[in-house]
N, C-alpha and C positions, 0 to 999 in steps of 0.2 A: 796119529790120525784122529783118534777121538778126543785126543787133546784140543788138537787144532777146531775139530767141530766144537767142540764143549766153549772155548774163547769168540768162536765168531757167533754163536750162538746168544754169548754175554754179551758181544758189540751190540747186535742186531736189536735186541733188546731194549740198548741203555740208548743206542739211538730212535730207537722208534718211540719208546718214552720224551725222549728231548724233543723230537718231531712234534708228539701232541701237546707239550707243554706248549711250543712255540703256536703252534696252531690255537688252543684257549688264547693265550695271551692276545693276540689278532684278534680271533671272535669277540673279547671283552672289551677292545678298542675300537671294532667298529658297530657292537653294540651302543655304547658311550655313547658317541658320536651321534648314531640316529637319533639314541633318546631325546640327546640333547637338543638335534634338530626339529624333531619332531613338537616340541616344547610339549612334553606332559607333564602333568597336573595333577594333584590332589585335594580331596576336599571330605572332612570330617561335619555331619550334622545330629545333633541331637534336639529332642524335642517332646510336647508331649499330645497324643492324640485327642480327639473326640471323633465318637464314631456313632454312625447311623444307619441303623436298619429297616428292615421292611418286612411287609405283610403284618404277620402273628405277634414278632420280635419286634416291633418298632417300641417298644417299650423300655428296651435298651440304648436308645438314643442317648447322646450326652457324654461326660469324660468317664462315668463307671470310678470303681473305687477301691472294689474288693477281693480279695485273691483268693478265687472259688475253688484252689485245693485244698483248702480250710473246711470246706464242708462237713456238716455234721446232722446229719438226717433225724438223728435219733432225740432232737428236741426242736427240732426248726429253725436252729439258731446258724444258719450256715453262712454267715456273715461275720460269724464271733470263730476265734480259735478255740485251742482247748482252757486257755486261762481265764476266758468268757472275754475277751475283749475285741473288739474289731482289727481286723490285719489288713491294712492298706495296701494298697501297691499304686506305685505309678503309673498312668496307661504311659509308654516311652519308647518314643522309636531313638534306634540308632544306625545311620548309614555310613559306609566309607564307598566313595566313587573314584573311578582313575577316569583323569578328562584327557583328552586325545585333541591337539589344536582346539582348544576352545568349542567343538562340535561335537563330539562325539564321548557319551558319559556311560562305562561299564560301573554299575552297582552293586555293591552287597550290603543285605539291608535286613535288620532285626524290630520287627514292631508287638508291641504287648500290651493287652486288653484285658482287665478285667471289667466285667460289667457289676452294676449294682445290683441289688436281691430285688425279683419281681416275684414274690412270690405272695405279698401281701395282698396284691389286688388281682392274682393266679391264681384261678384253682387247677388249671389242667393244662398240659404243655410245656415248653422251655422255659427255666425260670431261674437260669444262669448260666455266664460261661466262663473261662480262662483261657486263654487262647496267644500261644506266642508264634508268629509268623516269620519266616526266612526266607528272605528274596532274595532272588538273582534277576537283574535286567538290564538293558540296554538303554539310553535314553540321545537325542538328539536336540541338541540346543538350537533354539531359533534366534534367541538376543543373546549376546555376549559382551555387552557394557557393564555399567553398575546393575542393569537388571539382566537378570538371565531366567528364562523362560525355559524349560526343559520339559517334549513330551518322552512317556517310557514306557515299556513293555516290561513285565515281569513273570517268572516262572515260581513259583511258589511254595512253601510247605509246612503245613499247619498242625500245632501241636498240643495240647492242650485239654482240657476236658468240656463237657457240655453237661446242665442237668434238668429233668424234666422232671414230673408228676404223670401219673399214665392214670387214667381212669379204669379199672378193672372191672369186669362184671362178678359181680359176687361180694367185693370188696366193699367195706364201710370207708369212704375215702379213698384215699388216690395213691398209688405206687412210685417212691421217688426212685430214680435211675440215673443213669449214668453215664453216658458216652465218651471214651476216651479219643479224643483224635490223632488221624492217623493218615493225613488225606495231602493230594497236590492240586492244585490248582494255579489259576493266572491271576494276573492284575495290569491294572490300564492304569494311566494318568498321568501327571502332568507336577513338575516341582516348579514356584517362581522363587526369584531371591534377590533382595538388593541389599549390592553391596557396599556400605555405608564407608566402610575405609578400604586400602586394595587387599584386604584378608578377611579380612570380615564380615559377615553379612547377616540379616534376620530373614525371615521367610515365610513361605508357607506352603505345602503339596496337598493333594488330595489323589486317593485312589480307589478306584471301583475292584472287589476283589470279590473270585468266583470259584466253589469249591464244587465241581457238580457232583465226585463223587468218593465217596467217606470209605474206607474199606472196615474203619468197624463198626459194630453196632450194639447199640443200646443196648444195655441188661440193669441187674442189680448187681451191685458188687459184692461178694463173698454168699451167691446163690448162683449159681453158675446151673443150675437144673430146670429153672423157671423158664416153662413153654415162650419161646421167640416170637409168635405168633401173638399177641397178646402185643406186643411193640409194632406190630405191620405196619400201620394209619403213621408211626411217628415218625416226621420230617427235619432232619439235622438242619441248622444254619447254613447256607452255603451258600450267602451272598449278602454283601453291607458295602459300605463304604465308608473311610477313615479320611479327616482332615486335620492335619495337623499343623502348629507353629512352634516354628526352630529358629536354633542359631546357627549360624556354618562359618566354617574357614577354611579358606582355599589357599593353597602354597607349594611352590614350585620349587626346583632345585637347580636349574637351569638360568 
């Protein structure tokens, strides 16, 4: 008897296995199919920004240049590495989008900012930043010809550092600090793109992006005892806007 169990036990088994084998194989053919019906799409863009700010910050307008985790307090030179020389960085977005019938564009999207040293014509406030952004968004295309017109929603997350001069009572001079970013925010806008052969294209997008709230907060770095209160009055960046020109190629498997 426990034989007989123990064998129908191994059928039971090696058939219900064969069952789900049979069932993926199905699922992966009528997968196939929709994709293919569905015609999706992909499309790679890279590029490089210029960006522009407001109020205080508007001073960081422009493409930026330099890679503020190079910073070095301890002679002003926060523009120069350690071997005294200047360290560039690209401002450079990079996106990959999945297009759904030509309407419909899911995004993930990397863009990176350094700003140039304002600190020469600063004496109190933000006077650099680094900043690398990760988006997620949705966008809807209104032209789908050589030109395609896409607006987009995005959910965002900002990473990065910030650095100020704080004015201190007592102090001869001003207190440099630090803010490391740490924060989520949105963004709005719009990608246009013509495309000059049917994979190719140049472009251009622009986005409004909005950080209302920063979870950390300014200090100095390696004094972690210095009263908080003394930082109150200071206001992180938490809102610009980026325009950028790229190349893109779009390509289907369908």
């Amino acid at each position: 008897m426990i034989c007989l169990l123990n064998i129908n036990t191994f059928c039971m088994k090696k058939y219900l296995a064969s069952f789900l084998l049979i069932l993926v194989g199905v699922w992966q053919t009528i997968t196939a199919q929709n994709i293919s019906k569905s015609k999706f799409k992909h499309q790679f863009d890279i590029g490089l920004n210029n960006g522009f700010f407001f109020g205080n910050s508007s001073g960081f307008n422009g493409l930026g240049s330099v890679a503020f985790p190079q910073v070095d307090f301890s002679n002003d030179i926060w523009r120069k590495n350690k071997e005294g020389e200047e360290y560039k960085i690209l401002n450079i977005l990079f996106d990959y989008k999945l297009i759904f019938n030509e309407k419909h564009y899911f995004k993930i999207a990397k863009n990176t900012f350094s700003s140039s040293p304002n600190i020469y014509f600063k004496d109190e406030g933000t006077i650099g930043f680094h900043a690398d952004i990760y988006s997620l968004g949705y966008g809807y295309n209104i032209l789908n010809k050589k030109i395609n017109f896409t607006i987009f929603g995005q959910i965002c997350n900002r990473k990065g550092v910030e650095a100020a001069y704080i004015n201190v009572d007592g102090l001869q001079g001003y207190l440099p600090s630090t803010l490391d970013y740490n924060s989520i925010g949105i963004a709005t806008g719009s990608d246009l793109s013509y495309f000059f052969t049917k994979n190719f294209a140049i472009g251009t997008d622009f986005y409004f992006y909005y950080f209302p709230i920063e979870t950390n907060k300014i200090g100095v770095k390696g004094y972690p005892n210095i009263d908080p209160v003394i930082f109150k009055n200071y206001k992180p960046i938490d809102y610009f806007m980026f325009i950028s020109l790229k190349l893109a190629y779009k390509f289907g498997f369908n």
